[in-house]
C-alpha positions, 0 to 999 in steps of 0.5 A: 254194443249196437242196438237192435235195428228198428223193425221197418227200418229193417225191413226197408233195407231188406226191400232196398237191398233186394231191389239193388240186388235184382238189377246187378247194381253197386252201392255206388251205383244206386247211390249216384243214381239216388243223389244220395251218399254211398253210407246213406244207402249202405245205413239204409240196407243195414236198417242202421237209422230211421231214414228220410222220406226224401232219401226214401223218395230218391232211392225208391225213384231210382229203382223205379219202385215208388216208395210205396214197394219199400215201406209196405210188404207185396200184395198178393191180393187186389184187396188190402186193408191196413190197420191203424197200428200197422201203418208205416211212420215215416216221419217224427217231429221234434215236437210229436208229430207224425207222418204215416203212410196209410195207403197206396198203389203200386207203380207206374203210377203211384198214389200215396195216402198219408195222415199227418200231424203237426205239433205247434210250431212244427214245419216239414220241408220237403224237396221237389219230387219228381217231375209231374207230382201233384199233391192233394191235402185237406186239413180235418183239424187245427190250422196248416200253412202250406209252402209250394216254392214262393207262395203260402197258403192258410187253411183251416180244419176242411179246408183243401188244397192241390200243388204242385209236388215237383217244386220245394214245399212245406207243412207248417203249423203256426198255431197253438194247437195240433193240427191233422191233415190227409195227404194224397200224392200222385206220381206218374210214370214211376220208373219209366226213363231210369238207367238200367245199368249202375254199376 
């Protein structure tokens, strides 16, 4: 017996599988494109498992949609409120933390609001995004270490941060007690230079 699929991961795979499908591309196609395996994109589209943001990130790139367009339903309005309860996870630590996407706009150039909490002793590792993203963060409580490639920085609750987003990072949370930052990336030119064929 199967288990029913989880409402957003079914509704990313419907969004994948649209976008796949508007560009005449294969599977393979988007999964070469993506740097992913073709059952990575096949466990997607069936809304099968709770995907990574990375493997969001690198399917969303090369549709050249952002992630944004996968996670939340078309906007018809300029306005768009999102209510707590309706905000997409797209991350659950081992320890209870969260990673929701609060808000964002729609491409070429993608900004990304997310809320973030870390339990102690959770780290979040994240590959490099694409070339030209930049990261804004500010810790509202507990403590965050932040990684960007060799270097770490300590914050505390008001502290802020900028990095780059294109080289490997991490959120870490070394303390005793939870912490909670406000995340914005930016991406540029989502979309522009990619293939237009994979098939």
């Amino acid at each position: 017996m199967t288990s029913e699929p989880h409402p957003l991961a079914a509704a990313i795979g419907a969004r994948v599988r649209k976008e796949r499908q508007s560009r005449r591309w294969t599977l393979d196609g988007l999964a070469e494109a993506a740097g992913v395996s073709r059952r990575s994109v096949v466990s997607v589209e069936q809304g099968e498992a709770n995907p990574s943001i990375a493997t969001l990130l690198r399917i969303s790139d090369a549709l050249g949609v952002g992630l944004p367009a996968l996670v939340e339903p078309p906007v018809l309005n300029a306005v768009k409120v999102v209510r707590r309860a309706d905000r997409p996870v797209l991350w659950r630590g081992d320890a209870g933390g969260s990673a929701a996407l609060v808000a964002a706009t729609a491409p070429p150039d993608v900004v990304e609001l997310w809320d973030w909490e870390l339990a102690p002793g959770e780290r979040h590792a994240s590959e490099a995004h694409a070339p030209g993203t930049k990261e804004l963060l500010q810790v509202q409580d507990g403590a965050v270490t932040i990684e960007v490639a060799s270097e770490r920085v300590a914050l505390e609750a008001g502290d802020a941060i900028r990095f780059p987003g294109d080289v490997t990072h991490a959120y870490v949370n070394a303390g005793s007690r939870a912490a909670r930052f406000s995340l914005a990336v930016f991406e540029p030119a989502v979309g522009r230079g990619t293939a237009q064929t994979h098939v």
